[in-house]
N, C-alpha and C positions, 0 to 999 in steps of 0.2 A: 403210513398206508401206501400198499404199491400203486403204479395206474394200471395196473389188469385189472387189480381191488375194483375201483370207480369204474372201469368199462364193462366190468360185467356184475355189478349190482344190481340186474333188473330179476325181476324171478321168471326162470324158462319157460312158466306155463301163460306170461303175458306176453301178448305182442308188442314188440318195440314201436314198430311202425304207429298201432295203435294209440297208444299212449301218446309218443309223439305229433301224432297229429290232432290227438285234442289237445294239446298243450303248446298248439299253434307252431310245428317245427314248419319249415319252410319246405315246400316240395321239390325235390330235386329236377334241375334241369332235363329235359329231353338225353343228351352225350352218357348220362350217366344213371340214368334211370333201369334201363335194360340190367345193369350189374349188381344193384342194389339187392339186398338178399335178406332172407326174414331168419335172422338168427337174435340169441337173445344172450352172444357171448363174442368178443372181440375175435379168436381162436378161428370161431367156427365161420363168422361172417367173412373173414378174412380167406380162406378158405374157400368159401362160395362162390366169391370174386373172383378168384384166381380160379376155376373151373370155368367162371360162364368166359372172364375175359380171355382165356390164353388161346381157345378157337378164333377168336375176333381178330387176331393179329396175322395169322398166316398169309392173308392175301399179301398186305405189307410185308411182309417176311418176304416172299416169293417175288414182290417185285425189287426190293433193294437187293437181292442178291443177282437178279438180271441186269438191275445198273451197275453192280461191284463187279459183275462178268464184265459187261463192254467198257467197265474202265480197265481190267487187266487186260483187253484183250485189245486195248488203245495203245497202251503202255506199249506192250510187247510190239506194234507196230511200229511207235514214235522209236524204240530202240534199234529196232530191224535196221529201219528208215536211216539212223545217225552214227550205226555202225560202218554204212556206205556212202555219207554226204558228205564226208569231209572235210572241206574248212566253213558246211552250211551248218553245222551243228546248232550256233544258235538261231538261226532260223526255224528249226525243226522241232527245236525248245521251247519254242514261241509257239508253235500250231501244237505241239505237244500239250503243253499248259491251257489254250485257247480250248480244245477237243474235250480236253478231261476235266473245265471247268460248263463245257457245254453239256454234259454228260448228267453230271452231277448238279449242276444247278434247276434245272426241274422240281426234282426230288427232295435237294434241300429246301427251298421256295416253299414246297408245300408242310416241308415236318415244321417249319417257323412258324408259316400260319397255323398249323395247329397247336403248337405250344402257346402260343400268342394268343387265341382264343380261347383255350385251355385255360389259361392263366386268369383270362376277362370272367370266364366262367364261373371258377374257382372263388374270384375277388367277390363279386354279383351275390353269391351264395353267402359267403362269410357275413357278407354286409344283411344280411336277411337272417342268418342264423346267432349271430352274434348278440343282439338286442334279445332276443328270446333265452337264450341263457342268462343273459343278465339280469333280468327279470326274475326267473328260476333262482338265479345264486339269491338276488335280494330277498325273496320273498322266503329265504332259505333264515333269514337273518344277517346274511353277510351281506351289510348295504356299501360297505367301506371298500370290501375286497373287489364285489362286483365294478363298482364306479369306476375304482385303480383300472382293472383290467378291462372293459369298456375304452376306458379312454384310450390304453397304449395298444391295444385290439387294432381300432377302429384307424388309428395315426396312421400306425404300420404298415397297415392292409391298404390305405389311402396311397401313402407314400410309394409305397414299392410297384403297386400298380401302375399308378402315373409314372413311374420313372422308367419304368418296364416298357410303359407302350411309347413312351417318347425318347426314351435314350437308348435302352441297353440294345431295343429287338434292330431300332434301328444299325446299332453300334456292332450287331454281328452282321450284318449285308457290309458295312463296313470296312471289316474286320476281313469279308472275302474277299472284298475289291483290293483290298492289300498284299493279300496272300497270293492271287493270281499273277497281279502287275510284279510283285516280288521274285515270283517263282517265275516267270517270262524275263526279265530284267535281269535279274540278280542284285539289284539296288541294295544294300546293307539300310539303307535309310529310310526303305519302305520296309525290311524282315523287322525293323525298330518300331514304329510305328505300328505294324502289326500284332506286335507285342505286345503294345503297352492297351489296345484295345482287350489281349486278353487279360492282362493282369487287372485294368481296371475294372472288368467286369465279376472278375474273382474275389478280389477286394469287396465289391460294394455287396456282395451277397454275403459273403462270410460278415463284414461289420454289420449289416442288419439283426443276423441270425443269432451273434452273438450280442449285441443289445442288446435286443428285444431278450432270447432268453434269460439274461441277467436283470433283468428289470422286472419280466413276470415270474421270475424263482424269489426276488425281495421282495415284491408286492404280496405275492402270496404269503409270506413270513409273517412279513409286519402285519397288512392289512388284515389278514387270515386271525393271525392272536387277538387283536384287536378286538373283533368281531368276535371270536370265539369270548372271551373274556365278559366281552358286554351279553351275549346270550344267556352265561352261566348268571349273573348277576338280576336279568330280568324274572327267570324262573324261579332265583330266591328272592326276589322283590316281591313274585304272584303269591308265591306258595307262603309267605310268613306274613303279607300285608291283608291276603283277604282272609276272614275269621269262615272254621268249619271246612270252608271247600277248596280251601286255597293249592293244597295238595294235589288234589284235581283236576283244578283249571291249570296247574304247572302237568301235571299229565298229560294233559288233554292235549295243549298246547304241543310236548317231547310227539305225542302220535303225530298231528298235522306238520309238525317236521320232516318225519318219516316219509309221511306220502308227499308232501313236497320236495322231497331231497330223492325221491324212487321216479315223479316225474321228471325230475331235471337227469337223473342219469340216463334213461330212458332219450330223451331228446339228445342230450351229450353222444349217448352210443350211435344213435340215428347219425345224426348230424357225424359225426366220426366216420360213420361207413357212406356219409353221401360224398363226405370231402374225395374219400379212400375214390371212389366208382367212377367219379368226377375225372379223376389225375389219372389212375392205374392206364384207359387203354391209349394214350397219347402218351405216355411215360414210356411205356413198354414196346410203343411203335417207335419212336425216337433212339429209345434205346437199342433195338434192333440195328436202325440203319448206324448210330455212334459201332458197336462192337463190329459188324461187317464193313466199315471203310476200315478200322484200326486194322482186322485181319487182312483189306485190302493193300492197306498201306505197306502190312509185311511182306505180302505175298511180293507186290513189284516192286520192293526194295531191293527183292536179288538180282531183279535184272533191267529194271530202269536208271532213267535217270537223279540224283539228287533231287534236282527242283522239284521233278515234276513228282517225284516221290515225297517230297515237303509240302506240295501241294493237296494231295490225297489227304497227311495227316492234319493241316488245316482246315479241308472241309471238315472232319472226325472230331478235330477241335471244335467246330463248331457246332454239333450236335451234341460234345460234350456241355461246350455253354448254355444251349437252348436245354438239355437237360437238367441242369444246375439251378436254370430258373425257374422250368415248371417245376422241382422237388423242392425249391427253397419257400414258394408259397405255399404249397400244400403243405408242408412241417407246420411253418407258422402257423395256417389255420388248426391242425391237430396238435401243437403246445399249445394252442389257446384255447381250444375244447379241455383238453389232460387238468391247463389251468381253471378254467371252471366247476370242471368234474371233482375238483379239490376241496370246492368249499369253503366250510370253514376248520382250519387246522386246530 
């Protein structure tokens, strides 16, 4: 079965919302509540979002491209400037670096903490929507599948938070402080150092992502059959142990399936479009000012200087980074819904 199957198994003429909130879904935070949308198909809600969110983002728009201007228009000075200073060049290297990291650091300062709140957000929700699907899967009959995915859910989502708000957010302010002093210095031993902050932090996303999803693709295997085998087994225990009605109560029993497995996708698709509404318009602010420094980066590459031109794509890098981590929790949270929404195989 695909996962579009599971996301949009609710019937059109029911409300999602509905549903899910008699079935105790968690309410979405104030950041992402305004984007949330009343559809009853992944397609169409998906869609919605991206109508209400992509007006939200202009203001951001329009003001990173006014600090992408006064940092070309620094550039172009600090080169004017080192065209005629002579043997001050690295001095001018230094206010060069110093200008275009005072430029840009506002603005980066502010996309972290929203990613980094983003992120707090995101965690906060999962940890509230998580148990309620577990519930849902169990009461589905999958008591084995829900438990597995419960626990490696709840780890992951623990883990990477905490390490998020204590290491990595720290480790890109970091990671600037290197790139500046690098790019005013020239030091090969700080361009090293500032390396090894990105790669560390490339690594430690990619090894979670790929864990975790290798662990909820087995869990769902095993535990999924499992479950499914013992379900098949109950229904021929009803249907052949109770005398006259037993066919019935095995009946009866496949219906309350149904509407138990129609509320949990129901919650699943909810919960799916809060996670979605939650991320999208910090995703896509982030994302703006990453794709405008990298165009930055091009532009004064033709006529600045190296460092300070290596400086630009550090910051860039680092909005790269900070994007990497707000999409690396939000996937998790949505494989972990897809994984629920699965049931029993």
């Amino acid at each position: 079965m695909r996962i579009g199957s599971f996301l949009t198994a609710v019937p059109p003429q029911i409300s999602v919302s509905a549903i899910s909130a008699a079935f105790g879904a968690p309410e979405v935070p104030a950041s992402g509540r305004a984007f949330m949308p009343e559809a009853s198909s992944l397609g169409e809600g998906i869609r919605m979002i991206l109508q209400d969110v992509i007006p939200q983002i202009r203001p951001d728009l329009y003001e990173a491209s006014r600090v992408c201007l006064a940092v070309i228009a620094a550039v172009m000075v600090v080169s004017v400037v080192q065209s005629f200073s002579g043997a001050q060049k690295n001095v001018c290297n230094i206010a060069g670096c110093a200008s275009i990291a005072a430029t840009l650091l506002l603005s980066t300062n502010s996309m972290v903490r929203l990613g980094s709140d983003t992120i707090l957000e995101m965690v906060q929700y999962g940890k509230l929507l998580i148990p309620v699907m577990t519930a849902a899967l169990a009461a589905q009959g999958a008591v084995g599948t829900s438990a597995a995915l419960y626990a490696a859910t709840m780890a992951v989502i623990s883990l990477v938070s905490s390490f998020l708000a204590k290491i990595l957010v720290p480790m890109i302010y970091l990671f600037l402080a290197l790139a500046v002093a690098s790019g005013a210095t020239g030091e090969d031993m700080l361009k090293q150092f500032r390396n090894l902050m990105k790669d560390v932090i490339g690594w430690f996303l990619k090894t979670v992502l790929t864990v975790f999803t290798t662990y909820m693709g087995l869990t769902g295997v095993i535990s999924g059959t499992a479950d499914s085998a013992a379900a098949k087994v109950t229904k021929a225990v009803i249907s052949s142990a109770v005398p006259i009605v037993g066919g019935i109560l095995s009946d009866a029993s496949e219906s309350v399936m149904v509407s138990v497995a129609m509320a949990k996708n129901a919650a699943g698709l909810y919960g799916f479009f809060a996670v979605i509404a939650i991320c999208i318009d910090p995703f896509l602010k982030i994302g703006c000012h990453y794709l405008l420094l990298k165009a930055t980066g091009a532009v004064c590459a033709i006529f600045g200087s190296k460092p300070i031109t290596e400086l630009i794509g550090d910051f860039s890098s680092a909005m790269g980074l900070l994007l990497a981590m707000t999409g690396s929790v939000c996937l998790l949270l949505l494989i972990s819904i897809v994984c629920y929404l699965r049931g029993v195989v």
